[in-house]
N, C-alpha and C positions, 0 to 999 in steps of 0.2 A: 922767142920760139925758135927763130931760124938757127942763135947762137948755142943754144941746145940740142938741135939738129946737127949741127957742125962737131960738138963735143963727142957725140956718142956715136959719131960715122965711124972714125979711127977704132972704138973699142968693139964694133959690128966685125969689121976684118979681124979681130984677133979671137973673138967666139966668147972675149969677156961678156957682151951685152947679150946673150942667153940668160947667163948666171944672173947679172946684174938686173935684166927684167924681169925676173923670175924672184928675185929677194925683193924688190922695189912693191913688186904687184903682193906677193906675201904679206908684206907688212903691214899695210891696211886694214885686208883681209882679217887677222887675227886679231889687229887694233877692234872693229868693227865688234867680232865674235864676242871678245870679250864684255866690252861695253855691252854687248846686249846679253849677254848672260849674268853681267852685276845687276843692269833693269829688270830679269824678270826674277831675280833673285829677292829682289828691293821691293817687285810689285807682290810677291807672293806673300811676302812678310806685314807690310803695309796690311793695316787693318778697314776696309769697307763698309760704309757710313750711310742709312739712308732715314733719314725723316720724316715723322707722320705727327699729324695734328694741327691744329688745336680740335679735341675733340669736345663735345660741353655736353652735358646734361640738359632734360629736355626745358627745365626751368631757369639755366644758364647760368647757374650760380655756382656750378664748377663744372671745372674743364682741366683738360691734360693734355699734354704735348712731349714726344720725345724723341727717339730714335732708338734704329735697329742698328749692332755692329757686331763685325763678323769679328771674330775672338778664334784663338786656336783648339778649344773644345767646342765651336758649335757659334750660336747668336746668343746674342743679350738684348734683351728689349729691355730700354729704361727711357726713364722722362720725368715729370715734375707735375704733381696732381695739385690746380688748386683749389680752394675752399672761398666764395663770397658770399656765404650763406647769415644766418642771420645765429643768434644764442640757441645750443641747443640741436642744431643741425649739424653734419656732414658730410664729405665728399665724397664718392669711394671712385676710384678703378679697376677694373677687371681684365687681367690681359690671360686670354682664352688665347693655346697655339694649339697645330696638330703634328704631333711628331711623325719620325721619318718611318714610326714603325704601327701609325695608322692610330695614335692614340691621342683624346685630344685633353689637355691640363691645363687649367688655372690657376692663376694667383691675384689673388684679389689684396688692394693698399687701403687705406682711409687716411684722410685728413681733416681734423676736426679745430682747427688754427685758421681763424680769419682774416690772418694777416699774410702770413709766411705759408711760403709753399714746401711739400714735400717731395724729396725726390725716392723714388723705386727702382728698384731692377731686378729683373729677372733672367737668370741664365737658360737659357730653354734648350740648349745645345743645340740638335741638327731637327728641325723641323720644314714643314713644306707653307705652312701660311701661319700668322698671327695678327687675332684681330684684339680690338678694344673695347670699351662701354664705357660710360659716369655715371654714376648714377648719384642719389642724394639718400641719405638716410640718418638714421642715430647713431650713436658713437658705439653701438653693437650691432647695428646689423643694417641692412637698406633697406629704404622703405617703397621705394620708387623712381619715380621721376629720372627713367633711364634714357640715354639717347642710345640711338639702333648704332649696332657693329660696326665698325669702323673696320675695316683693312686695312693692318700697319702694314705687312710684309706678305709678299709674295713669293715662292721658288719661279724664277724664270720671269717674274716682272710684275 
């Protein structure tokens, strides 16, 4: 420190050490700016990720799990419905949202594979809440045995 001190006395007397604090302290500065303009460039573009489930049916022989991610037109709710029912039965889900412009849509999957699970998604664009259900039914339609709304997604948490 001291021999530091010593270096830049001599260039204080000649008015070089204006300039020279003045580009030193600059340089940083702009190092710093930039770095954080690539970050929020990188965080804007990154895609937002959030997870809901396992949800089941009220007889627990199927259940769904997935997640919400933000996409450049809006959210995607997707996840994997599955089926531990018996011959002759199926799974369903229902992902009910409400859009930005007060309106509210579903889409409904089924899985009727005892083994292997099905995956879904739905692009819902820019909505304010989305919820779920499971329910159990025939390989046309449901018959029952729903479990109560789930809350996948919230605006603001």
């Amino acid at each position: 420190m001291r021999s530091a001190a010593r270096l830049l006395l001599p260039l204080a007397a000649t008015g070089l050490s204006a300039a020279l604090s003045v580009g030193l302290a600059a340089a940083p500065a702009s190092a710093s700016a930039a770095t954080s303009a690539m970050s929020a460039t990188a965080a804007s573009t990154a895609a937002e990720t959030w997870k809901w489930g396992p949800t089941a049916s009220s007889d627990y022989k199927g259940w769904a799990s997935g997640s919400v991610r933000s996409t450049s037109s809006g959210l995607r709710v997707a996840g994997d419905l599955y089926d531990a029912g018996g011959a002759r039965t199926c799974s369903w889900v229902t992902i009910k949202w409400l859009t930005d412009h007060g309106r509210y849509r579903t889409a409904t999957f089924r899985n009727c594979s005892q083994s292997t699970p099905r995956s879904f998604r739905v692009n819902a664009g820019y909505m304010l809440l989305a919820k779920a259900r499971v329910c159990r039914g025939t390989a046309t339609r449901v018959t029952g045995r729903c479990s109560r709304w789930e809350r996948v997604w919230t605006q603001g948490g």
